[in-house]
BAKEFI-81707 format. One record per residue (C-alpha): residue number from 1; residue in three letters; x, y, z. Coordinates in Angstrom, 1 decimal, padded with zeros to 4 digits. Layout:
> NUM_ALA_X_Y_Z
...
//
This chain:
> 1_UNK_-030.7_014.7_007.4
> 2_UNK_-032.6_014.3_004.7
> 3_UNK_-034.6_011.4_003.4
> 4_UNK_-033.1_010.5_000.0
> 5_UNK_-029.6_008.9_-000.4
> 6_UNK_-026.7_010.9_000.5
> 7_UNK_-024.1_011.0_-002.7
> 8_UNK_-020.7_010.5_-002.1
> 9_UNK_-018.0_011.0_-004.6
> 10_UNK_-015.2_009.3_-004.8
> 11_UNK_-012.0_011.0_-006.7
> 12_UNK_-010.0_007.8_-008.0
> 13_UNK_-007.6_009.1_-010.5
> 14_UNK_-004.6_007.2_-009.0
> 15_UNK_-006.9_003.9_-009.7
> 16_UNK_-004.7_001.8_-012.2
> 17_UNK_-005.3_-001.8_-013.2
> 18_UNK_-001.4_-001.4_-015.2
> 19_UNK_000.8_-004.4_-015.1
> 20_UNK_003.5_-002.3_-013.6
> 21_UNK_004.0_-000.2_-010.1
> 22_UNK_001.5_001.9_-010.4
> 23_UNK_-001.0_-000.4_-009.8
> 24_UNK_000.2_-001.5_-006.4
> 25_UNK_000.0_000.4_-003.4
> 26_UNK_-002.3_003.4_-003.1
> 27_UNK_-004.3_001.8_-006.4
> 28_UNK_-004.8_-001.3_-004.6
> 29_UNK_-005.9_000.4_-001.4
> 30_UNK_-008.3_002.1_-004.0
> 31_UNK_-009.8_-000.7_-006.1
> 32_UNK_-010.6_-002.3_-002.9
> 33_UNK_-012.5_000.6_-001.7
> 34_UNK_-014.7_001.2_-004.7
> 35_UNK_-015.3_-002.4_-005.3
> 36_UNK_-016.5_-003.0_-001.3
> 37_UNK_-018.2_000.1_000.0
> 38_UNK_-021.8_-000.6_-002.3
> 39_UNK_-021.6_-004.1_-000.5
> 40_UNK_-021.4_-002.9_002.8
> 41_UNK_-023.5_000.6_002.5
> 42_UNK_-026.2_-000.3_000.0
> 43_UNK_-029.1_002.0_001.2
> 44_UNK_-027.5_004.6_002.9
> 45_UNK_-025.3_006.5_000.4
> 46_UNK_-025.1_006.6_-003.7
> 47_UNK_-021.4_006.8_-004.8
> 48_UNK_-020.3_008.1_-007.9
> 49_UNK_-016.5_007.4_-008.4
> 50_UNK_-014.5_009.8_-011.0
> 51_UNK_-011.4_007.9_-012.2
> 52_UNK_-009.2_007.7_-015.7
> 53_UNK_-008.8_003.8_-016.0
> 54_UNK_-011.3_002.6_-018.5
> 55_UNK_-010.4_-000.8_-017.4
> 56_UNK_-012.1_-001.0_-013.9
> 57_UNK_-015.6_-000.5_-015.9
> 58_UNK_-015.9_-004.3_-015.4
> 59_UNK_-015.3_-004.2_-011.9
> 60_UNK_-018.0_-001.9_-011.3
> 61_UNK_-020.8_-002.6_-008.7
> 62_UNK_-023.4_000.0_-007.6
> 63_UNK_-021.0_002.8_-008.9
> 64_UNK_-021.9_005.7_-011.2
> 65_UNK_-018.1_005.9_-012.9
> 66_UNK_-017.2_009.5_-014.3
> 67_UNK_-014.4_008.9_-017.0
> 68_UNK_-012.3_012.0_-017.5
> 69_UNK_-010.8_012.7_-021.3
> 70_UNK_-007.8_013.7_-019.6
> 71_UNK_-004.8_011.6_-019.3
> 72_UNK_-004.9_011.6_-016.3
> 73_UNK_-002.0_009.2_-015.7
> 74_UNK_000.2_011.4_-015.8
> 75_UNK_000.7_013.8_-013.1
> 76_UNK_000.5_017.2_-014.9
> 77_UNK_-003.1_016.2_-016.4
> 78_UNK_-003.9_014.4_-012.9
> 79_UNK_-003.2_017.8_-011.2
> 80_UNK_-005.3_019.5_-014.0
> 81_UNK_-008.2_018.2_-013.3
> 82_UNK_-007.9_017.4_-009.8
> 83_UNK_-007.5_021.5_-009.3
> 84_UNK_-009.7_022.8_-012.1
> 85_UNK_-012.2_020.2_-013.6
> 86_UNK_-013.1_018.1_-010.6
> 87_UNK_-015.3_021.3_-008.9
> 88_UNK_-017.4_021.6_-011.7
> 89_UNK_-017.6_017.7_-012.2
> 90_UNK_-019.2_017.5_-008.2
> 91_UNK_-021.4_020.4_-009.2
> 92_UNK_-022.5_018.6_-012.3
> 93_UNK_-022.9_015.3_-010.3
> 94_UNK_-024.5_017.2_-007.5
> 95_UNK_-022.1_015.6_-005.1
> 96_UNK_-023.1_015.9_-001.1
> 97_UNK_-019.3_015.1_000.5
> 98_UNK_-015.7_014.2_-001.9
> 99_UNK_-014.0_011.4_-000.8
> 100_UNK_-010.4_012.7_-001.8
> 101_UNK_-008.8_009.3_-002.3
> 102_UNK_-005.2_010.2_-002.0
> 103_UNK_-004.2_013.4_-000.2
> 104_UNK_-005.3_016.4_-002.0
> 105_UNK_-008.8_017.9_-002.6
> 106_UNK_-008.8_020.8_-005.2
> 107_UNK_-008.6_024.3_-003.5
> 108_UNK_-012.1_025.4_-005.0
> 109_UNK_-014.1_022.4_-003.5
> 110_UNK_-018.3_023.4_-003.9
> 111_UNK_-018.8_020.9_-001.3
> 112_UNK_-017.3_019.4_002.1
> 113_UNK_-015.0_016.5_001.5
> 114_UNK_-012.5_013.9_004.0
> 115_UNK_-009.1_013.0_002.7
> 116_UNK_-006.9_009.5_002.9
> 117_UNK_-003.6_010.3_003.5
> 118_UNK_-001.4_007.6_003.9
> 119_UNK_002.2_008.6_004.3
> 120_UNK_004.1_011.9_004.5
> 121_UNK_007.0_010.1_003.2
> 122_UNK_007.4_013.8_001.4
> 123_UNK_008.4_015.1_004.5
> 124_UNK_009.9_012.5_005.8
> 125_UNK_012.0_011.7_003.1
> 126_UNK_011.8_015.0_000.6
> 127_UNK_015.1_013.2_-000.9
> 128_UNK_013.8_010.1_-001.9
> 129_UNK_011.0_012.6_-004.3
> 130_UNK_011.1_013.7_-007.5
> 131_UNK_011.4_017.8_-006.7
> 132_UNK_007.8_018.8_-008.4
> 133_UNK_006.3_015.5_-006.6
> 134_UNK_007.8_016.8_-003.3
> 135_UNK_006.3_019.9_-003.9
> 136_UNK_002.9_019.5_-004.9
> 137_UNK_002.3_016.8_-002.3
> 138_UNK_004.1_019.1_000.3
> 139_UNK_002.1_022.3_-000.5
> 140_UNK_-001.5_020.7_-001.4
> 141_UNK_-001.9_018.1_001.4
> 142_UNK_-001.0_020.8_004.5
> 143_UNK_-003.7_023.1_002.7
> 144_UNK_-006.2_020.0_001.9
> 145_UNK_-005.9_018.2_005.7
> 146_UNK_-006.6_021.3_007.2
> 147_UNK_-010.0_021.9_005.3
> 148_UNK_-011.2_018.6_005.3
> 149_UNK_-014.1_017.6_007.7
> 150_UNK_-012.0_014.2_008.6
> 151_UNK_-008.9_013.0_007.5
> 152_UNK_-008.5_009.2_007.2
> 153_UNK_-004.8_007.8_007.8
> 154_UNK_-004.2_003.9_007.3
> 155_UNK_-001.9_003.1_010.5
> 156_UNK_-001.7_005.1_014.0
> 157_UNK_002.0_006.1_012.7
> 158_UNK_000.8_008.3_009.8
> 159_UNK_-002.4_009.6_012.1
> 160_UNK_000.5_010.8_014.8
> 161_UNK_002.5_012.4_011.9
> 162_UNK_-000.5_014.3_010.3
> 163_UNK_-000.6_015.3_013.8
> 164_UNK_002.6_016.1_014.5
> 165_UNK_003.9_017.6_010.9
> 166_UNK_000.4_019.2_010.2
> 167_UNK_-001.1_020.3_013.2
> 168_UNK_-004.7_018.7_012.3
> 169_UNK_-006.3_018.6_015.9
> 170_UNK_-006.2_014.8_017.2
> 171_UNK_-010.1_014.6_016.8
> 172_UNK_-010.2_015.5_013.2
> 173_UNK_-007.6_012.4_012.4
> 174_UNK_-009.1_008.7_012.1
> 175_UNK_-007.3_005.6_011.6
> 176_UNK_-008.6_003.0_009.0
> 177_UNK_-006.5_000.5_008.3
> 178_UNK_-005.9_-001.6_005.1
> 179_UNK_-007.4_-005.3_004.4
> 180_UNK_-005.9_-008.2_003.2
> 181_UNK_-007.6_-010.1_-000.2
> 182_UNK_-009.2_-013.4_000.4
> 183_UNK_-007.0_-015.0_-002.0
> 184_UNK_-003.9_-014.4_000.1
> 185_UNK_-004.0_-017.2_001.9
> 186_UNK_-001.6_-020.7_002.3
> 187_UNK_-002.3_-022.7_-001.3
> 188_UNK_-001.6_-026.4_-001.7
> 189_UNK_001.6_-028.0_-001.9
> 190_UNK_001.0_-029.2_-005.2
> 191_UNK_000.1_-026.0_-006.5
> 192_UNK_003.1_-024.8_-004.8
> 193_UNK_005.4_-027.0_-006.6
> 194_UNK_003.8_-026.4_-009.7
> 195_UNK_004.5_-022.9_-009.3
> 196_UNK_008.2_-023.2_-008.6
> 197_UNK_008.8_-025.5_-011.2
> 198_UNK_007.1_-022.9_-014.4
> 199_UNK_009.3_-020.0_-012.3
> 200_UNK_012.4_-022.5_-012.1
> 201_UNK_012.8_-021.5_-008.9
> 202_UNK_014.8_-023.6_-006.0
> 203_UNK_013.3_-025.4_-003.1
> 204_UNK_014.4_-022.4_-000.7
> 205_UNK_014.7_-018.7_-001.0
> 206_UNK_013.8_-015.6_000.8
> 207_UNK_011.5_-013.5_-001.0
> 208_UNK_011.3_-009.5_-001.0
> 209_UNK_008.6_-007.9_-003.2
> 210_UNK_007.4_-004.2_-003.5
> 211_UNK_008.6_-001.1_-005.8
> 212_UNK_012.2_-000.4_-006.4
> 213_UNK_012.7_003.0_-004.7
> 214_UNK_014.8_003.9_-002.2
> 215_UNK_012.5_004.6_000.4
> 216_UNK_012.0_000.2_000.5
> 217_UNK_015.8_-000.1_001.2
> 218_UNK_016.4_-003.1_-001.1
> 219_UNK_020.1_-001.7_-001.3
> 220_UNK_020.2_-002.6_002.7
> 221_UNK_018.7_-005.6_002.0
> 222_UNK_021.3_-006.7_-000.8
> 223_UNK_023.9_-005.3_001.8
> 224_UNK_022.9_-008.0_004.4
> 225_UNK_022.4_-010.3_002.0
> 226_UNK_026.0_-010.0_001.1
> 227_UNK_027.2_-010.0_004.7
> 228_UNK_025.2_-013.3_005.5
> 229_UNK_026.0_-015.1_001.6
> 230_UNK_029.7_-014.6_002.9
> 231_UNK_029.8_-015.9_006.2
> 232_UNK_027.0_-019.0_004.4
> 233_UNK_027.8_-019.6_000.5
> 234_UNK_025.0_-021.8_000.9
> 235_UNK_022.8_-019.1_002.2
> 236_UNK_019.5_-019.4_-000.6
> 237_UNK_018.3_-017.6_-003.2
> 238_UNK_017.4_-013.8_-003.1
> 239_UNK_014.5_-012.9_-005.4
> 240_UNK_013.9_-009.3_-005.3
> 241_UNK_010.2_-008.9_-006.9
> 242_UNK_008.3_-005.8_-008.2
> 243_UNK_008.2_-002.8_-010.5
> 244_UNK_010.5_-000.1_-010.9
> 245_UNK_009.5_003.0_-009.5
> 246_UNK_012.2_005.4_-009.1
> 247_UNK_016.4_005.8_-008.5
> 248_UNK_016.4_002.4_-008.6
> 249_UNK_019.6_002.2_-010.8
> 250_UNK_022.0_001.9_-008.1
> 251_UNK_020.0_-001.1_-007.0
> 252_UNK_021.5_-002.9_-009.8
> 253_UNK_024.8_-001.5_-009.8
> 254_UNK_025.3_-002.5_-006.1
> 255_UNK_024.2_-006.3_-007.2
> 256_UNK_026.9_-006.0_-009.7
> 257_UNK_029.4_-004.5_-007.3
> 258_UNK_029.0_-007.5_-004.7
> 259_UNK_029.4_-009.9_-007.1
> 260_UNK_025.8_-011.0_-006.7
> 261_UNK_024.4_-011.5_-010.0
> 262_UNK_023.8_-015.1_-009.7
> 263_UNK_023.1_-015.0_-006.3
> 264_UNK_020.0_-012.7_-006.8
> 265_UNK_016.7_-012.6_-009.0
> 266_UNK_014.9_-009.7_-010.1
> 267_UNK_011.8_-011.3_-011.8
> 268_UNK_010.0_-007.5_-012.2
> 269_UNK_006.7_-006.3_-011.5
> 270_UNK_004.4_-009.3_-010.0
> 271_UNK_000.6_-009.2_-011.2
> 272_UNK_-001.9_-009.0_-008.6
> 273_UNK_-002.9_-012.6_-009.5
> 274_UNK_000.2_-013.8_-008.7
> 275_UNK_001.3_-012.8_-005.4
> 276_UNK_-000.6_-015.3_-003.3
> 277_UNK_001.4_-017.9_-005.2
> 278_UNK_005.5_-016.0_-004.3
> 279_UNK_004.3_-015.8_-001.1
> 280_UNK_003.8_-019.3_-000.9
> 281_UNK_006.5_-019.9_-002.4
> 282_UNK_009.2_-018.4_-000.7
> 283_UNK_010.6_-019.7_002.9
> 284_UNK_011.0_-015.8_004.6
> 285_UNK_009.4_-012.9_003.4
> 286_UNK_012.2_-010.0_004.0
> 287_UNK_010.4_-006.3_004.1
> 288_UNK_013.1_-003.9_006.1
> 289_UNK_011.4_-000.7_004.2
> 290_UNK_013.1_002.7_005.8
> 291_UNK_009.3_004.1_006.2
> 292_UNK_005.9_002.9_005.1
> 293_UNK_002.4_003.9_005.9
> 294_UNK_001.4_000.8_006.0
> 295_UNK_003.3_-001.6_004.6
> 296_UNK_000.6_-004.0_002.6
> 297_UNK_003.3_-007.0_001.4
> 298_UNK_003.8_-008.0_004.9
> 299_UNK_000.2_-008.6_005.6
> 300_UNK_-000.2_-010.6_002.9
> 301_UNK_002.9_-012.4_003.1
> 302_UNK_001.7_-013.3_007.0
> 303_UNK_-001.8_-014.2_005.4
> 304_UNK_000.0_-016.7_003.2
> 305_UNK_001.7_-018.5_006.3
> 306_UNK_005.3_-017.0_005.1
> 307_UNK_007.3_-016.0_008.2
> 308_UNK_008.6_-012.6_008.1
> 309_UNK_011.0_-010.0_009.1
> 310_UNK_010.1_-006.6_008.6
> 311_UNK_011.5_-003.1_010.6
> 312_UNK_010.8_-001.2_013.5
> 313_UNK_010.2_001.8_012.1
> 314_UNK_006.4_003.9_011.3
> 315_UNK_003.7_001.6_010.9
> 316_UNK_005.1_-001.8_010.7
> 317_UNK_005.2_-002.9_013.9
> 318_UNK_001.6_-002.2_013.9
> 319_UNK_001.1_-004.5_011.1
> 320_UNK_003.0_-007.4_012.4
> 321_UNK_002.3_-007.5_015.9
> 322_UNK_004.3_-010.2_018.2
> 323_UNK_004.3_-011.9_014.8
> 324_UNK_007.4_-011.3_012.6
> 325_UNK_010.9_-010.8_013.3
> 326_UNK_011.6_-006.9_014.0
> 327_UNK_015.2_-005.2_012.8
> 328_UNK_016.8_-001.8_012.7
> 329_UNK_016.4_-001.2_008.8
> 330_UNK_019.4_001.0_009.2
> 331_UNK_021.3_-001.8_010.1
> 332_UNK_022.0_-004.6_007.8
> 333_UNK_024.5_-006.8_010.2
> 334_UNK_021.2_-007.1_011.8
> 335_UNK_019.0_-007.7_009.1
> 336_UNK_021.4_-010.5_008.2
> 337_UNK_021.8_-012.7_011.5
> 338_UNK_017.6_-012.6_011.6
> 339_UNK_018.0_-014.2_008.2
> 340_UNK_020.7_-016.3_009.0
> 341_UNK_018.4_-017.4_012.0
> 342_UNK_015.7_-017.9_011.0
> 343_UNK_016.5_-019.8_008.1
> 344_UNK_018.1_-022.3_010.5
> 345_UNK_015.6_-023.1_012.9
> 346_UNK_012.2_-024.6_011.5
> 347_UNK_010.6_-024.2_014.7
> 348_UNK_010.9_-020.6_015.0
> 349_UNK_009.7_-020.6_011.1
> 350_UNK_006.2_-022.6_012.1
> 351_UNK_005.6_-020.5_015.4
> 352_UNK_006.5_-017.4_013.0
> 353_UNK_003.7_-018.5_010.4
> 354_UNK_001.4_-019.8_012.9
> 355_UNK_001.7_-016.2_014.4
> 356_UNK_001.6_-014.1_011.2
> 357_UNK_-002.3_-016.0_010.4
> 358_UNK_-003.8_-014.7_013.4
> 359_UNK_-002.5_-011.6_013.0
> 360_UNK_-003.1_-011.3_009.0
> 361_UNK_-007.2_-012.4_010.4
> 362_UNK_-007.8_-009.3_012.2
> 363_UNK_-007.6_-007.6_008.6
> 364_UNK_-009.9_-007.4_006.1
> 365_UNK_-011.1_-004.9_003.2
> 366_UNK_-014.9_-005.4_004.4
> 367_UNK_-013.8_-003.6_007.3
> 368_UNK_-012.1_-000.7_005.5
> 369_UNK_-014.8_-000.5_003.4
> 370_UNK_-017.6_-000.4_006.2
> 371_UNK_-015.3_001.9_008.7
> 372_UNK_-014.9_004.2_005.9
> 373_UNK_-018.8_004.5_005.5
> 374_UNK_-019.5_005.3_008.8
> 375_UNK_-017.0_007.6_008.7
> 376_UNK_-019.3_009.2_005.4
> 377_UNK_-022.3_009.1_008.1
> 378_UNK_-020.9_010.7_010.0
> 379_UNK_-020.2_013.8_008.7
> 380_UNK_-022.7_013.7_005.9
> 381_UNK_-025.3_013.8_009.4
> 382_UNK_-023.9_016.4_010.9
> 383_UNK_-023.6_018.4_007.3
> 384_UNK_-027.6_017.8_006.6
> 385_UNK_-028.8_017.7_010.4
//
């Protein structure tokens, strides 16, 4: 290898610092990434990072960042350059390996890249897509994972599906999981209360927070809901938290059908800044997604001291461990006696958060950060040996 700095690009169009769903997820994932990997790889690699968001320039540390004129917000002038401008950009910029942030690499790459691919929710769930989203994700990921020196998955689930779905050989697939912020973590009382009282919300309520699609199951959730408000009137408040991504319309026609509408609260998209404090705040943090590549909210809600109930489906078990409540997401009946349960026991709810902070330790973004540069060693050694 040779003597100078290796460069490493880093392709971080789906970075957005939005107040709305977009910048959740995969952006988050993202942010953390470019923000950490300078800290814990200072010598051994130079990054350039090529992104649309003129926001994150303030975030910057030890980054070379490579605005693109294109709108790149929107998927048509995200795919444009992704395809056709990003391989003359890494010539330009003399780039030594693409980091391909989120499951494509273009198809003319001048250099050898590794891929993050998180879900294949696409194939999984082609229904819950948008057709053209289903498509290009479909066609462009099987072509990119099989030409990329590594791909990086973010649980052991999506690793056995790019397996599985994509025949990658098992050797060529690494697992990196996701970190949890500092800042999730259990806040004082006082600043509890305070909280609650500017949200006017009540002592008690179970808390579910991510994007409105159907692929999160909120319509299960409002199902069980139902099925445990009628058997309980007393049975708290529902708050249903985050940003509307897509189909979500029947979420709100099923609230309306039940006879919910005072029963449940949909206070929108949460900013980032916020969610340590509705974690806090709720009493059960409910998270019975269909699928998930990782499934960030119940880390951080377990980080927070929350207890929580999550499914038994992909990669959530892997997140929560021994330490959250585990239900068939198919089956709301179920989803609604766990509630009912644990709601009524405040033992089970202090071993449950007691539980959820060990588990939320073993997670960090330092660790992505620093498993993902070894990762670039790797392959950047064996490209320049």
């Amino acid at each position: 290898m040779r003597n100078q700095a290796a460069h490493i690009g880093l392709n971080a169009h789906l970075l957005s610092l939005s107040q709305s769903y977009r910048g959740a997820g995969i952006s988050w994932y993202i942010f953390n990434l470019l923000t950490r990997l300078k800290q814990v790889s200072p010598d051994n690699f130079k990054y350039s990072a090529f992104l649309g968001d003129r926001a994150f320039q303030a975030q910057a540390s030890g980054l070379a960042l490579n605005f693109s004129r294109l709108p790149t917000r929107r998927p048509a002038a995200r795919i444009l350059w992704e395809q056709f401008v990003q391989p003359l950009a890494l010539r330009r910029a003399k780039v030594d390996l693409l980091h391909a942030l989120a499951f494509v690499a273009p198809l003319a790459a001048p250099c050898p890249f590794v891929v993050t691919v998180y879900d294949l929710s696409f194939l999984r769930f082609p229904e819950a897509f948008r057709p053209f989203n289903r498509w290009y994700l479909s066609r462009f990921t099987a072509n990119t994972v099989k030409r990329a020196e590594v791909v990086m998955t973010i649980s052991e689930s999506t690793r056995r599906d790019v397996i599985d779905l994509l025949g990658v050989a098992p050797d060529r697939v690494c697992t990196v999981y996701c970190g949890v912020d500092e800042e999730f973590k259990p806040l004082p009382e006082p600043e509890i209360a305070a909280f609650k009282a500017k949200q006017q919300l009540p002592d008690t309520f179970v808390l579910f927070l991510g994007t409105l699609e159907p692929r999160k199951n909120v319509d299960g959730l409002i199902k069980a809901y139902a099925q445990w408000k009628a058997r309980d009137p007393k049975a708290p408040l529902l708050v249903v938290a985050g940003g509307k991504g897509w189909y979500y319309d029947k979420i709100f026609q099923l609230v309306e059908s039940l006879n919910l509408t005072d029963s449940i609260r949909f206070p929108g998209y949460v900013p980032q800044a916020d969610l340590p404090l509705w974690y806090n705040a709720a009493s059960l943090f409910v998270y019975p997604s269909h699928f998930e590549g990782f499934g960030l909210p119940v880390l951080e809600a377990m980080a927070c001291g929350t207890p929580v109930i999550t499914s038994t489906v992909s990669s959530l078990p892997e997140v929560a461990g021994n330490a959250a409540q585990l239900i068939d997401p198919a089956e709301p009946a179920a989803l609604a006696e766990a509630m009912a349960n644990v709601m009524s026991q405040s033992d089970l709810q202090f071993d449950m958060k007691e539980k959820g902070l060990a588990q939320a330790a073993q997670f960090s973004w330092d660790k992505t950060a620093q498993q993902t540069a070894a990762i670039y060693g790797r392959v950047v050694s064996h490209e320049m040996a």
